[in-house]
N, C-alpha and C positions, 0 to 999 in steps of 0.2 A: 686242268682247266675244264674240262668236258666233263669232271665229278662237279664240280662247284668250289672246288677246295681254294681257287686260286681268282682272288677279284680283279676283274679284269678293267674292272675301271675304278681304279683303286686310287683314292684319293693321297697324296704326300702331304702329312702335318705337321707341324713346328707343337707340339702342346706344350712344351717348356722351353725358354730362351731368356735366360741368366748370364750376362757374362760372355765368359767363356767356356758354359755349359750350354747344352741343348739334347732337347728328348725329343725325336718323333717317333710319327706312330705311320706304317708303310701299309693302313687299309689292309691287310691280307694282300698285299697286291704281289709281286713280281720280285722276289728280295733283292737281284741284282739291279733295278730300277731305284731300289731304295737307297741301296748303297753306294751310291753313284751320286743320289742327292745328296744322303749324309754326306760323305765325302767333298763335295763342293763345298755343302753349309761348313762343316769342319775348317776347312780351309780357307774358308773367307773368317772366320771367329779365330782363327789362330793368325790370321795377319793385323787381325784388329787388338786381341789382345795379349797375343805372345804365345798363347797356348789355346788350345781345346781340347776341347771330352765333349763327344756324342753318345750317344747311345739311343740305340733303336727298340723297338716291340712289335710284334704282330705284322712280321710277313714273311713271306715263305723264304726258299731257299736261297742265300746269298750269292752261289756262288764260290769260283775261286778267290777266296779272301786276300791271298797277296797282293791282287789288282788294288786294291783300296792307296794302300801303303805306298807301292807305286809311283799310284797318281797324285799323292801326298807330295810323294819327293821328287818327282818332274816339278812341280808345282813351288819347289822352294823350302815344304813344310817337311819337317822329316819321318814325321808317320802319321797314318794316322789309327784307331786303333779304336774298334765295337766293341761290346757287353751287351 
């Protein structure tokens, strides 16, 4: 953050919402902020339509990635699952 590398008022954006498909884009912001949204969006698109795929671009470090999955399957959904 103190390089620039990490935007810190890093906008969350939906650029693609098909379905039971969705793209954002996590601003360079904070990846574990990202994935945490992905993950909500994921699982409100998979109670709507049976399934989802997310996928994400452009932001930095996620994180421990099992968290996602997790909160998927607290949630009812049984994974969920980035590219």
């Amino acid at each position: 953050m103190e390089q620039g590398w990490v935007n810190t008022q890093a906008v969350f954006k939906i650029v693609s919402d098909v379905g039971s498909f969705a793209v954002i884009d996590g601003d360079w912001g904070l990846g574990q902020v990202m994935g945490r949204k992905a993950t909500d969006l994921a699982i409100h698109k998979a109670r709507e339509n049976g399934t989802a795929i997310v996928t994400g671009r452009q932001c930095c470090h996620m994180g421990r990635f099992g968290e996602y999955p997790e909160i998927a399957a607290r949630s009812g959904m049984a994974a969920v699952l980035f590219s």
